[in-house]
C-alpha positions as CSV (number, residue, x, y, z in Angstrom):
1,X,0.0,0.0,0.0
2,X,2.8,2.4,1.0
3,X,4.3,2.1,-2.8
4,X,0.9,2.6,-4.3
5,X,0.7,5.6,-2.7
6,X,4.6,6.7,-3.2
7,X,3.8,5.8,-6.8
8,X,0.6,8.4,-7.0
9,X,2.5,11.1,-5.1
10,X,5.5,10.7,-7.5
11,X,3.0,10.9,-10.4
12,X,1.2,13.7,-9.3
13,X,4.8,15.7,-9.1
14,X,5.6,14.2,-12.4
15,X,2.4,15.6,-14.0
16,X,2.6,19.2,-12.0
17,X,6.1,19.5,-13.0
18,X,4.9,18.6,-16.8
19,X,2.1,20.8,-16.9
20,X,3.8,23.9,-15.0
21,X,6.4,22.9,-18.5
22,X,4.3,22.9,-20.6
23,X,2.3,26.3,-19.4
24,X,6.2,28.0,-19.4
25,X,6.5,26.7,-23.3
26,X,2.8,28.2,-24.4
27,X,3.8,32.0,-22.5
28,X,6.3,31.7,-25.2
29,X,5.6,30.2,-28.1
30,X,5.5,32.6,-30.8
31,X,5.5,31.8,-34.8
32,X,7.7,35.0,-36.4
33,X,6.0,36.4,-39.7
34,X,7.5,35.5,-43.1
35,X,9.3,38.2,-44.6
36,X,8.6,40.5,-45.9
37,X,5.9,41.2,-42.6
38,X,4.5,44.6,-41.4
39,X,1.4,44.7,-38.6
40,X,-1.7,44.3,-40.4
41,X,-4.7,42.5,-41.1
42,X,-4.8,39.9,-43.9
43,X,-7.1,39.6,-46.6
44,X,-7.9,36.6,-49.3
45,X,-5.8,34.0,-47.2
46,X,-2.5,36.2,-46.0
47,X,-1.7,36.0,-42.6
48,X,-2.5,38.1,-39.6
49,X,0.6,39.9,-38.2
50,X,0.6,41.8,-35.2
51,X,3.9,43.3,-33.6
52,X,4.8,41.8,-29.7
53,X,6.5,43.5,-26.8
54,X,9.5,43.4,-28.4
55,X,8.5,44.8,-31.9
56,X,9.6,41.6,-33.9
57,X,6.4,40.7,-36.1
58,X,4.7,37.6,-35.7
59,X,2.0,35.3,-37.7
60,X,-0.8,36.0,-35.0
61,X,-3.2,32.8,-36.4
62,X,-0.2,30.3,-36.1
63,X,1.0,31.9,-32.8
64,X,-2.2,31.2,-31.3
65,X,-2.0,27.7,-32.3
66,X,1.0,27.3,-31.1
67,X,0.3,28.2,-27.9
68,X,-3.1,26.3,-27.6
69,X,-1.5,23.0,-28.7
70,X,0.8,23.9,-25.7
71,X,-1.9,24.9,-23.3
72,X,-3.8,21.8,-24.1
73,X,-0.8,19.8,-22.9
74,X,-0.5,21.6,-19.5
75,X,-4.2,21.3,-19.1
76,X,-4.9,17.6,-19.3
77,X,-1.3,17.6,-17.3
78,X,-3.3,19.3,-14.7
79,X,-6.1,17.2,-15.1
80,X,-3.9,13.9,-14.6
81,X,-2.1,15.6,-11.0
82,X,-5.6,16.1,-9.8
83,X,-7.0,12.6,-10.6
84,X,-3.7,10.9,-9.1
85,X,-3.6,13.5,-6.1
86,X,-7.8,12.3,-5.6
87,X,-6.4,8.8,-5.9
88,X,-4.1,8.9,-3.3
89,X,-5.9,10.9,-1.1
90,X,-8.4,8.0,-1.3
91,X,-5.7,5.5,0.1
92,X,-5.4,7.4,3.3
């Protein structure tokens, strides 16, 4: 019983490490604009670049892709820490 447990607590670490990761990755993730890219809407199929803090120019569309494949990851992360946190609280 005590290495079930062990084995929960070291998964739910494993999966709040992963997802904190994974969160850190999707703050970010950016996709830079082709060249040559100014700020501006797109129209008939040409990408959406907006400038960023820095003033680099990025594809907005992919960018937010990007980071919601990467926020996806941390979220079902989050999801597995609480279900193997619920499981071994159970075992107490």
């Amino acid at each position: 019983m005590a290495a079930v447990k062990f084995l929960l607590n070291a998964a739910v670490v494993i999966s709040a490490l992963l997802s904190g990761g994974f969160w850190i990755k999707a703050a970010y993730a950016k996709v830079d604009a082709k060249p040559p890219a100014t700020p501006g809407v797109g129209y008939g199929g040409t990408p959406v670049n907006v400038a960023d803090h820095s003033g680099a120019v990025v594809d907005f569309l992919q960018t937010y892709a990007l980071q919601s494949k990467w926020n996806s990851r941390a979220a079902l992360a989050s999801a597995a820490a609480a279900i193997f946190a619920a499981f071994s609280f159970l075992l107490m």
